[in-house]
C-alpha positions as CSV (number, residue, x, y, z in Angstrom):
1,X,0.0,0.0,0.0
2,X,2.7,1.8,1.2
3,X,4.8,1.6,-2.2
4,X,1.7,2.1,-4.1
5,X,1.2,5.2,-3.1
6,X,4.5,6.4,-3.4
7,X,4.5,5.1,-7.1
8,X,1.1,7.4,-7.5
9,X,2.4,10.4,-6.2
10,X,5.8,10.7,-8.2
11,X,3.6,10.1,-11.1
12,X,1.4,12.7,-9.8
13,X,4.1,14.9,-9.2
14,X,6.1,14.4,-12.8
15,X,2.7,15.0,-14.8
16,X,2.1,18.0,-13.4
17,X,5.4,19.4,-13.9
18,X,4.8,18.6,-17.5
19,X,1.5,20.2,-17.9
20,X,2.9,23.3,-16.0
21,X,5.1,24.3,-19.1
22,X,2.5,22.9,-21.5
23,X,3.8,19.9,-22.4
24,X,6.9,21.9,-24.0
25,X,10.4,19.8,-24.1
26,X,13.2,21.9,-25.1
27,X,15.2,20.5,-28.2
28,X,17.2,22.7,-30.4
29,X,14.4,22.5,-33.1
30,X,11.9,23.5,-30.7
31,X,14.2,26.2,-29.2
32,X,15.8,28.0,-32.5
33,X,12.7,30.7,-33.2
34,X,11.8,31.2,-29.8
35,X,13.4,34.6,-29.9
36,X,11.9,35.6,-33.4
37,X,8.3,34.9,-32.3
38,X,8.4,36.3,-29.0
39,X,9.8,39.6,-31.5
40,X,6.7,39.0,-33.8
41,X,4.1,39.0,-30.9
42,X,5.7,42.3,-29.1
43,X,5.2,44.3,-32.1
44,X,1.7,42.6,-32.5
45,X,0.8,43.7,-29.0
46,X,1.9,47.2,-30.3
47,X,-0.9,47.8,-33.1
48,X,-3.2,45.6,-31.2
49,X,-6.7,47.4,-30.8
50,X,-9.0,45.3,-29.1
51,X,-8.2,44.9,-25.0
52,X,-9.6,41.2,-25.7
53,X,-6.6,41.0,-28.5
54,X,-3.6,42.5,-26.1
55,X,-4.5,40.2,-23.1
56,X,-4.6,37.2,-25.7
57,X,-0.8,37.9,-27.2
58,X,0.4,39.0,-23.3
59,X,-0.1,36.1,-22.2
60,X,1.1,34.3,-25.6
61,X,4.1,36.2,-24.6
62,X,4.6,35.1,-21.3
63,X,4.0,31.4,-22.6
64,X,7.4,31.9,-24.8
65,X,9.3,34.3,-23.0
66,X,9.0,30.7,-20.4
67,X,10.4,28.7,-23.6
68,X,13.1,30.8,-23.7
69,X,14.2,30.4,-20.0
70,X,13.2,26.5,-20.5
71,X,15.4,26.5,-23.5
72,X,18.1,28.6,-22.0
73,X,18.5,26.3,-18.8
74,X,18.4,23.2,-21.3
75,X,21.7,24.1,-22.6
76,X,19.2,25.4,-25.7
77,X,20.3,28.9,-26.9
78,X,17.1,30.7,-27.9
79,X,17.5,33.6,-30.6
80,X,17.4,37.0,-29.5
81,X,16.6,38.9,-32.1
82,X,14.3,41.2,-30.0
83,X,18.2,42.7,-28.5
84,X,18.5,44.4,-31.4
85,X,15.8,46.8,-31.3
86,X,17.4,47.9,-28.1
């Protein structure tokens, strides 16, 4: 009983982890564009109109600015492209 539910509860506990980030593992494929579609959705939030719209592509934002720090800690450089408009 004992190991039972120890054997539920890591499984508990590794599932949610992976729906936490959305079921994203970093790889390099998934990891290359990161930076040039986090650059596409800032300057979509910029000419966004509708409040409905912005909220939608903040958090679409926050979704892969987390990519990037998934990919980053994964030994996964993400592209920055969004530097150079600095």
């Amino acid at each position: 009983m004992k190991q039972q539910t120890l054997v539920a509860l890591s499984a508990l506990m590794f599932s949610s982890s992976v729906f936490a980030n959305g079921g994203f593992e970093p790889n390099k494929k998934e990891c290359v564009n990161v930076g040039k579609e986090i650059t596409r959705v800032s300057s979509e939030m910029d000419t966004a109109k509708s409040g409905i719209q912005k909220s939608w592509l903040k958090r679409q934002l926050g979704a892969l600015k987390t990519k990037r720090t998934s990919c980053s800690m994964n030994g996964f450089e993400a592209n920055k492209p969004e530097l150079a408009k600095l």
